[in-house]
Legacy VTK file of the C-alpha trace (Angstrom):
# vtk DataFile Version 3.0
C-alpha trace
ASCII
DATASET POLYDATA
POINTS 483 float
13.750 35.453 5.164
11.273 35.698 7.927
8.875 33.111 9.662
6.982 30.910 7.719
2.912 32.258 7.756
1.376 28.451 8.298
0.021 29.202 4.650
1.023 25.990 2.610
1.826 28.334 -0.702
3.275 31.210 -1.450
3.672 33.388 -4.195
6.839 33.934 -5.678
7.098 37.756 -5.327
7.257 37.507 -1.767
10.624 35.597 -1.991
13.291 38.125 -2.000
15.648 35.534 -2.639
16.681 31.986 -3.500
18.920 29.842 -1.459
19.429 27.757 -4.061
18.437 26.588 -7.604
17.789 22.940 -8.747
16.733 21.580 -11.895
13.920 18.514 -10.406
12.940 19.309 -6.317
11.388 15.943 -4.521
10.190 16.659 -1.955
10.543 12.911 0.326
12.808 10.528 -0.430
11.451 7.127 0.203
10.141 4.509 -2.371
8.175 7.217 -4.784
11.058 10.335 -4.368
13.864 7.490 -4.768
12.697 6.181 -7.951
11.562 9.699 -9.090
15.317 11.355 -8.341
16.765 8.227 -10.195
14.525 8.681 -13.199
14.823 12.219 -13.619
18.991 12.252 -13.140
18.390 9.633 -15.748
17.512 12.282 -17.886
20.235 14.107 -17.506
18.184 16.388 -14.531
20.404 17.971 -11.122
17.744 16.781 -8.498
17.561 17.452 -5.213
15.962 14.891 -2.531
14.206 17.292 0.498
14.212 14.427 3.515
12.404 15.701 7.012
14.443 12.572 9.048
17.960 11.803 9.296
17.820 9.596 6.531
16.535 8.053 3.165
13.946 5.117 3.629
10.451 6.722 4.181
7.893 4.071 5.279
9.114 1.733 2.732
12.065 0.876 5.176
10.016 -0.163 7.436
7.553 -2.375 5.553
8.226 -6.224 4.352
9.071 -4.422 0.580
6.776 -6.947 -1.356
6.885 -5.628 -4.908
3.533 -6.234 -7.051
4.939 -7.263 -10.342
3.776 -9.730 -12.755
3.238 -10.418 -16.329
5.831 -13.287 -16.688
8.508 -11.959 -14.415
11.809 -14.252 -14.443
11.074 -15.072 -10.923
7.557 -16.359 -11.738
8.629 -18.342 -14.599
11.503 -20.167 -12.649
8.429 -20.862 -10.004
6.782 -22.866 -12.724
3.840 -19.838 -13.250
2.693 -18.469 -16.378
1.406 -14.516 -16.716
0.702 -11.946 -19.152
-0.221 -8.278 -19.308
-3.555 -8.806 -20.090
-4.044 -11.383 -17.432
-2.321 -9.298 -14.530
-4.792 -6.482 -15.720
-7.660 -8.591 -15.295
-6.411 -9.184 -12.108
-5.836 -5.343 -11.169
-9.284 -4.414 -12.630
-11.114 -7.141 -10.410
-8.657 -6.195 -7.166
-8.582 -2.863 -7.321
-12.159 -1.916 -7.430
-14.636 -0.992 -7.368
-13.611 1.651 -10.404
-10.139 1.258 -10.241
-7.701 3.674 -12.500
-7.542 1.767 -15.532
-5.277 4.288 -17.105
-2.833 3.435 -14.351
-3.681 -0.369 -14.161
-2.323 -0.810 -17.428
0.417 1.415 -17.493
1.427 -0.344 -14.296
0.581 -3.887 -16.028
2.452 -3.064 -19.513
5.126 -1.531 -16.939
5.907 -4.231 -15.052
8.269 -6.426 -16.579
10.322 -3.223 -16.902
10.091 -2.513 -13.392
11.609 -5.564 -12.534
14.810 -5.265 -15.097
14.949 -1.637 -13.421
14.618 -2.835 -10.204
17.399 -5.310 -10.612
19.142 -3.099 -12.747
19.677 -0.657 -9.596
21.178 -3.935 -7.334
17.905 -5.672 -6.264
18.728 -9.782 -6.097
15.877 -11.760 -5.922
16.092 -15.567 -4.795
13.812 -17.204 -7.071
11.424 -19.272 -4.695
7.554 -19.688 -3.779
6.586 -19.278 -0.190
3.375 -21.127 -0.271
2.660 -20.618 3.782
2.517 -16.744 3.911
1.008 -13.673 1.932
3.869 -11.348 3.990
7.494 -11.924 4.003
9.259 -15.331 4.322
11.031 -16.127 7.244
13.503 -17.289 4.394
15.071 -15.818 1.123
12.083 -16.585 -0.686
11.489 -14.558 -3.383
7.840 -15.103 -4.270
4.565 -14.840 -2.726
0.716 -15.091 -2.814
0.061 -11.426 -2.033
-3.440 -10.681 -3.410
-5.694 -13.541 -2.738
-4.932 -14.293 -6.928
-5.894 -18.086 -6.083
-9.148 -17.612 -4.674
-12.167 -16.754 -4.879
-13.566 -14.503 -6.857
-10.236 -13.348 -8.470
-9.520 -16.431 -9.772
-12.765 -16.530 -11.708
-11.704 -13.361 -13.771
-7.384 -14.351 -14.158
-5.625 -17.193 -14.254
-3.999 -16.915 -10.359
-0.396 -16.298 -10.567
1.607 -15.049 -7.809
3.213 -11.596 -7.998
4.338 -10.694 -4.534
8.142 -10.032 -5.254
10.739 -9.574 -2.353
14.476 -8.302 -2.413
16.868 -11.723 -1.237
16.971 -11.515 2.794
15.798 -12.892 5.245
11.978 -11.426 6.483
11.027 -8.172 6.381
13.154 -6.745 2.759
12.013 -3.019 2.759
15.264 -2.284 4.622
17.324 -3.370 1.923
15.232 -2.272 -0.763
15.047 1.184 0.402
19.219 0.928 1.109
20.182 -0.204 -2.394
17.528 2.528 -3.947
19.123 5.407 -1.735
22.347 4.180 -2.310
21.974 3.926 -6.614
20.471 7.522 -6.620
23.354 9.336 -4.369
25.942 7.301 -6.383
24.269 9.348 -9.663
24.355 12.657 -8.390
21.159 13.246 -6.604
21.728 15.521 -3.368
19.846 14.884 -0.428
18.947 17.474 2.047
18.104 15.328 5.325
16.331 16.839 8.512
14.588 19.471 6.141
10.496 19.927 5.843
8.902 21.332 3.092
6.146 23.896 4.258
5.155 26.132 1.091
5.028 25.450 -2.464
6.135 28.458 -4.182
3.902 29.922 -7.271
4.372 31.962 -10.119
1.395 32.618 -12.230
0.068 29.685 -11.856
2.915 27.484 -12.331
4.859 25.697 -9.496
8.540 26.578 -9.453
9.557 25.668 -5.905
9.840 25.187 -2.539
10.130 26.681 0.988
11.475 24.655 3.602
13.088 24.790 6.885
16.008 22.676 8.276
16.669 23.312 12.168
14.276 26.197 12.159
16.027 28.229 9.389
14.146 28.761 6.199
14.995 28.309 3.086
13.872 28.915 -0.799
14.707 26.062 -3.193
13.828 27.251 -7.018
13.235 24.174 -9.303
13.437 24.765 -12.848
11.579 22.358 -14.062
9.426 20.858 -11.522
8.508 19.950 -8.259
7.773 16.001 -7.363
5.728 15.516 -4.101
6.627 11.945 -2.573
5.936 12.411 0.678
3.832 9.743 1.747
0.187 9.512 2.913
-1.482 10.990 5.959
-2.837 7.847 8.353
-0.483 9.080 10.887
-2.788 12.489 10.663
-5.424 12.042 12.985
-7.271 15.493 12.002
-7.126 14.565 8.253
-8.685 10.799 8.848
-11.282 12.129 11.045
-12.378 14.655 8.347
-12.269 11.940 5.299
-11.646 8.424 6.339
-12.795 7.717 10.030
-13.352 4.421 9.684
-9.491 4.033 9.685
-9.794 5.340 12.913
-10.731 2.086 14.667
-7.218 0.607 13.437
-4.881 -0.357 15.789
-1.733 -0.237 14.155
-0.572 2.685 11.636
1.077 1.520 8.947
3.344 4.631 7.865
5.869 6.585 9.922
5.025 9.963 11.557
5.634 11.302 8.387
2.377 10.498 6.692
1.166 13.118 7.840
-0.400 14.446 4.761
1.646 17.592 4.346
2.198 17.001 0.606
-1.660 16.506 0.058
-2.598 19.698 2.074
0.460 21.343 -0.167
-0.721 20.674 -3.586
-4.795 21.245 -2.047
-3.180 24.497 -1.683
-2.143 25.521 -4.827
-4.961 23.986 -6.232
-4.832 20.421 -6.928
-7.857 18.182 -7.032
-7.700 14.928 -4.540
-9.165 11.026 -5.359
-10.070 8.253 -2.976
-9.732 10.271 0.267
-11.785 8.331 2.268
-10.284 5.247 0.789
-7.753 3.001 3.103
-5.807 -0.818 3.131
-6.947 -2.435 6.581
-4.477 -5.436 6.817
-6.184 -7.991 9.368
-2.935 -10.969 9.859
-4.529 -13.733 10.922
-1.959 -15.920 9.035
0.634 -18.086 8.911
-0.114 -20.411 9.857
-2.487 -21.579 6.911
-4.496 -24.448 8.140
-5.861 -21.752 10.227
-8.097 -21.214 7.361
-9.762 -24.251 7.611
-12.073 -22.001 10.071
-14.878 -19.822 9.416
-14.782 -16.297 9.698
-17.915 -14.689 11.267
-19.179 -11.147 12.195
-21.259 -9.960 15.161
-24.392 -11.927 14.362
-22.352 -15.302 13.899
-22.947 -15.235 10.399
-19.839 -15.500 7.629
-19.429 -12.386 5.409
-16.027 -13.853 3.555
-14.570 -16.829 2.355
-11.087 -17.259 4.449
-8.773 -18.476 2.175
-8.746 -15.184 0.219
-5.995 -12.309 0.756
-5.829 -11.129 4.457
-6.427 -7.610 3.732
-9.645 -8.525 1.554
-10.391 -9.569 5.057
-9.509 -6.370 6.974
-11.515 -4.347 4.930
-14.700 -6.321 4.735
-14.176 -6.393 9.007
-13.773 -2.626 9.126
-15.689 -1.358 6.560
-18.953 -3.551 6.203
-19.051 -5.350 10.155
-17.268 -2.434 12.104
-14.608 -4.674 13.551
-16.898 -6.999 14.361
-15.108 -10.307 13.298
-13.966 -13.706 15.079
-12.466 -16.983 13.438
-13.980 -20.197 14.502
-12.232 -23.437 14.084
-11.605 -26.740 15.912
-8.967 -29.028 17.536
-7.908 -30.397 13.804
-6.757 -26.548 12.858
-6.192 -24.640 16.154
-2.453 -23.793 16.507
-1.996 -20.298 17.618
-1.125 -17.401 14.823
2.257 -16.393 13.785
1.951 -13.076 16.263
1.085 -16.186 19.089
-2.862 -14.879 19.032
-4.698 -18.119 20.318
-7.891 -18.418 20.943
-10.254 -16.432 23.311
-12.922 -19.056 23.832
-12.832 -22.718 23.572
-16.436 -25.029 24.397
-17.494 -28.357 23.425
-20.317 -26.918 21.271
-21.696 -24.262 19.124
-24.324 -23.831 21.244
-21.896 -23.235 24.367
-19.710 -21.160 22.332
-22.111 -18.496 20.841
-22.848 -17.902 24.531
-19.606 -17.707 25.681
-19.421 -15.086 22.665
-22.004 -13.439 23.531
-23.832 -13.979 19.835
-27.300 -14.255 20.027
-28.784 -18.043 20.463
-28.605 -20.306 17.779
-27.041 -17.826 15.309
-23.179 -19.625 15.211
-25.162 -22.713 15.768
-26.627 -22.480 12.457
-24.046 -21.200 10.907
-21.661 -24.106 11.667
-24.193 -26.396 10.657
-24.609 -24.864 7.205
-21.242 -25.322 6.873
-21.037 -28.575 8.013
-23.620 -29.720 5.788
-21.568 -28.460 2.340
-18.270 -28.952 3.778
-19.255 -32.882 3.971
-18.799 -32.988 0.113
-16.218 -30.445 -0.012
-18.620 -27.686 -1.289
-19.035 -24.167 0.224
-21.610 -22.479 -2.363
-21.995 -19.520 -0.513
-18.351 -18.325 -0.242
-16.310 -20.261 -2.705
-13.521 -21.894 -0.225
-10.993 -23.657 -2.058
-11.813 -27.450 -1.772
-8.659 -27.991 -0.208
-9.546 -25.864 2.811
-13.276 -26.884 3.038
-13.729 -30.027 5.521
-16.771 -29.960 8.443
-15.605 -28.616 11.964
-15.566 -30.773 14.200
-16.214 -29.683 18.343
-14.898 -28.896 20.370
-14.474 -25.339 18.960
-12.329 -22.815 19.847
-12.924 -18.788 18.749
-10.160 -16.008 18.313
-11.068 -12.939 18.890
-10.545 -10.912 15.893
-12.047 -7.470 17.221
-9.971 -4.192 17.248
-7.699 -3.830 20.256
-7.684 -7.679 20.553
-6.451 -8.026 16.967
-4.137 -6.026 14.816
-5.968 -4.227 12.276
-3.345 -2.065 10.197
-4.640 0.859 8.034
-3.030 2.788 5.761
-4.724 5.634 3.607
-4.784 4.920 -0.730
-6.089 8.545 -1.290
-4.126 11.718 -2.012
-3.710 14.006 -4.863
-5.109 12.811 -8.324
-2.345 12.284 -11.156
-1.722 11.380 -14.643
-0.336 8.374 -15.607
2.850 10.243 -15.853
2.740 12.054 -12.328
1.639 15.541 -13.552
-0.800 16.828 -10.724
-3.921 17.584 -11.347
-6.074 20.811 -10.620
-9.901 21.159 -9.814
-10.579 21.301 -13.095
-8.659 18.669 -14.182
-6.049 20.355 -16.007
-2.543 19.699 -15.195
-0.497 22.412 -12.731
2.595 23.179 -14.714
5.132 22.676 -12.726
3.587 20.387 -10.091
4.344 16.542 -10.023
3.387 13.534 -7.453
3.900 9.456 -6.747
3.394 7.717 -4.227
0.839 7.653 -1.365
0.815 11.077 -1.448
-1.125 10.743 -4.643
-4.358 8.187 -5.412
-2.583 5.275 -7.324
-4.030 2.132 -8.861
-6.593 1.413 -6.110
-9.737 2.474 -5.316
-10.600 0.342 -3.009
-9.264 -3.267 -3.254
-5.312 -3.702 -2.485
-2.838 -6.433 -2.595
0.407 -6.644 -0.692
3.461 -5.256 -3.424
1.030 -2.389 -4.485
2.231 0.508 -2.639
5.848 -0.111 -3.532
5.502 -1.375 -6.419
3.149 2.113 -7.593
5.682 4.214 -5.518
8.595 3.118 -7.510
6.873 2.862 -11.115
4.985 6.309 -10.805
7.517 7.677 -9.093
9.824 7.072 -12.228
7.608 7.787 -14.106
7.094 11.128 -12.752
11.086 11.870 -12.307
10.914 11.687 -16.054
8.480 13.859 -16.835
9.416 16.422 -14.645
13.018 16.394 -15.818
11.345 16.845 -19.307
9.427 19.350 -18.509
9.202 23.152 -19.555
11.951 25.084 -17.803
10.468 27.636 -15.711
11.858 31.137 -16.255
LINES 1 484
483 0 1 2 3 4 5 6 7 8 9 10 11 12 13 14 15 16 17 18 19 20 21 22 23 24 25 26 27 28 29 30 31 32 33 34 35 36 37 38 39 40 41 42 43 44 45 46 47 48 49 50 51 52 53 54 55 56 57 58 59 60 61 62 63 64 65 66 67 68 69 70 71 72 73 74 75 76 77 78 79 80 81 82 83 84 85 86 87 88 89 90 91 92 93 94 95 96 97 98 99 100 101 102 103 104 105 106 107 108 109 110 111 112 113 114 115 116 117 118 119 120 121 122 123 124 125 126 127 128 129 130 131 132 133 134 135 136 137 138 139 140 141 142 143 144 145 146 147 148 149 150 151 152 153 154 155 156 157 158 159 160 161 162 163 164 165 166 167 168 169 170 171 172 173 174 175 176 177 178 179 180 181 182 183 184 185 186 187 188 189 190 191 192 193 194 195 196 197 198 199 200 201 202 203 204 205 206 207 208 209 210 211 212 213 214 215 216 217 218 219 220 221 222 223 224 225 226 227 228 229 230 231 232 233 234 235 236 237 238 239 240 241 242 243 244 245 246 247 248 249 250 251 252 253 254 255 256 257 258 259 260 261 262 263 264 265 266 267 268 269 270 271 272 273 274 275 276 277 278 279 280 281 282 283 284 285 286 287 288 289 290 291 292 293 294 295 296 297 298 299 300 301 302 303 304 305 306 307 308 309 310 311 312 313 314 315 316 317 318 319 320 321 322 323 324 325 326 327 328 329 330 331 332 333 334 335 336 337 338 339 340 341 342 343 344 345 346 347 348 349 350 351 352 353 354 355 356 357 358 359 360 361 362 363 364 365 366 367 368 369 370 371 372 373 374 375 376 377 378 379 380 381 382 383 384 385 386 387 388 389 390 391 392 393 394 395 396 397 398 399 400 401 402 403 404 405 406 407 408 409 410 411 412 413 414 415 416 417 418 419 420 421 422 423 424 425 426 427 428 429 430 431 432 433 434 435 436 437 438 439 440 441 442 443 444 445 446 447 448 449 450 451 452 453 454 455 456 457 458 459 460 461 462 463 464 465 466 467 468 469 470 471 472 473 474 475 476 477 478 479 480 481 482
């Protein structure tokens, strides 16, 4: 068939042939392309599953596999918490922003219990537990967690805070095991996987989308899908290029969250044939200061000593508002009462008797933690912190001698991960620059800009992966058969 050009499209008259013929083409097969080949073989679709490693998983596999569901799940309620649609929304709306999708918020709220009888439905056990010490996986079986900073402040001014991190039963990190029973319930339906093959063109006829080029150990092949094309394949922080040119803040993180196969491929594809992109310059900055908790009996403060955040609130709140607004500028300050080094064994960088000493030690300019501290002090006496809302239970006065952890890039791990990519309906159709659907053309995943706009909680990825993901595996399998 000849070399491929470099050009990320192609029309269809320049295939002389097809190597094969498919009904539903994903094109990845991690969280998104699992649930979208089980959804559309649901529907009585043949799908095919294009996979550039040796195997199904994506970064999903890798990650803890915290699911963001809510609304009442049977997990919550055996944990002793109440939730509803309209209160998870509230949630979303308030998390996710500023100017979230509220289409997909409440598809994804509505959707939820659903997700979790589907989810267990395909094998997923859940061991119904709260973890109270951690916002990332257990070290146990535990089967609920705090994942969005629901119980503090200001989220739990707009919702009543219910937890809604859900994780697969094992021990630690679950996205193994998630990914494993996913891959596992799709093959057992029928879906074929192609492993160790890359899509490289999206194939066009008239407009409309009708398959695939790809190459498997540098021979190329033409996949025709019938009825659609799903692209699943992930984000592009591992694209240094692509988050120079539209998020460069990302830059400064210092761990990738993703595999090297977020490398954006299925963004520049649909770009290609036309498809309008959301949220590109958008990213998740996890900053993992915690467990263990009482750490958060600190005070977190930027370059000119001063707080920007209250600490009890979701760890990636905190990432963001360090990368973002103080440019990794960012240290936690606490004393003997609440030192204990972090779960990753981060201890402090600078320990002094006083304020004074240790803003010099810091280098911050004099007086500027010195004030700061005593503010504090001065609310925290009566259990108040009216600038930052601190839970009560976490507010007491610091007492010296203080200690300071460095919470800077490349002494702490910020992880990024990118929440733009191609713009979608609710059900997964792509969309094009002028906001028309591409026939043929489908998306889920990170590939594609999901609930968030900004805000994040831990669960969201997967849990938008797997919901729009089936979501678009339906629609594609019901889709107009191309000729």
């Amino acid at each position: 068939m000849g070399e491929i050009s470099g050009q990320l499209s192609v029309d269809r008259s320049e295939i002389d042939h097809f190597d094969s013929t498919i009904d539903v083409l994903v094109v990845g097969f991690g969280a998104a392309g699992t649930a979208a080949a089980i959804a559309a073989r649901e529907q009585g679709a043949s799908v095919l599953a294009l996979e550039r490693t040796g195997g199904a998983g994506g970064a999903a596999a890798l990650a803890e596999g915290i699911i963001y569901l809510g609304g009442g799940t049977p997990v919550q309620r055996a944990c002793g918490f109440e939730d509803s649609v309209e209160n998870m929304t509230a949630y979303l709306m308030a998390a996710c922003g500023p100017e979230p999708d509220e289409a997909k918020v409440v598809a994804y709220a509505e959707g939820s219990l659903g997700h979790f009888d589907w989810l267990v439905g395909r094998g997923i056990e859940y061991d119904a537990r709260l973890d109270e010490e951690t916002q990332m996986a257990p070290r146990g079986t535990h089967g609920l967690v705090w994942s969005g900073g629901e119980n503090a402040w200001p989220f739990n001014q707009v919702a009543t805070p219910a937890p809604r991190g859900h994780l697969a039963k094992t021990k630690n990190a679950t996205g193994w095991l998630l990914m494993q029973t996913l891959a596992e319930a799709a093959l057992a339906m029928g879906v074929e996987a192609a492993y160790d093959t890359r899509a490289e063109q999206l194939i066009v006829d008239d407009g409309s989308v009708v398959g695939v080029v790809a190459q498997r150990y540098g021979e190329r092949t033409a996949i025709l899908a019938r009825q659609g094309v799903i692209l699943t394949s992930g984000g592009f922080i591992w694209n240094d290029e692509m988050v120079r040119r539209h998020a460069p803040t990302l830059l400064k993180g210092t761990w990738k969250v993703g595999t090297e196969g977020d490398d954006g491929i299925g963004i520049e594809m649909g770009q290609a044939v036309g498809a309008r992109v959301k949220n590109m310059h958008v990213g998740e900055v996890s900053l993992p200061i915690i467990p263990p908790r009482n750490l958060i009996q600190g005070i977190i403060v930027n370059g000119h000593g001063q707080r920007f955040i209250n600490e009890d609130t979701y760890m990636g709140r905190v990432g963001q508002a360090a990368l973002y607004d103080q440019e990794g500028s960012c240290f936690l300050v606490v004393d003997e009462a609440a030192y204990e080094p972090n779960w990753m064994g981060i201890g402090a960088t600078w320990v002094c008797e006083t304020a004074a000493e240790l803003e010099a030690e810091m280098g911050l300019a004099p007086g500027a933690l010195e004030m700061t501290v005593e503010l504090y002090n001065r609310h925290a006496a009566n259990g108040q912190d009216p600038l930052f809302h601190k839970d009560q239970a976490w507010v007491r006065p610091l007492v010296p001698p203080l200690g300071a952890f460095d919470l800077r890039p490349g002494s702490a791990p910020y992880a990024p991960f990118t929440l733009g990519g191609l713009e979608t309906t609710v059900e997964g159709k792509v969309r094009s620059l002028t906001g028309e659907p591409i026939p043929g053309l489908f998306a889920a995943g990170r590939t594609t800009s999901g609930i968030c706009s900004f805000g994040y909680a831990s669960g969201l990825s997967i849990g938008d992966s797997t919901m729009f993901g089936r979501f678009a595996g339906a629609a594609a399998a019901n889709a107009q058969v191309n000729a």
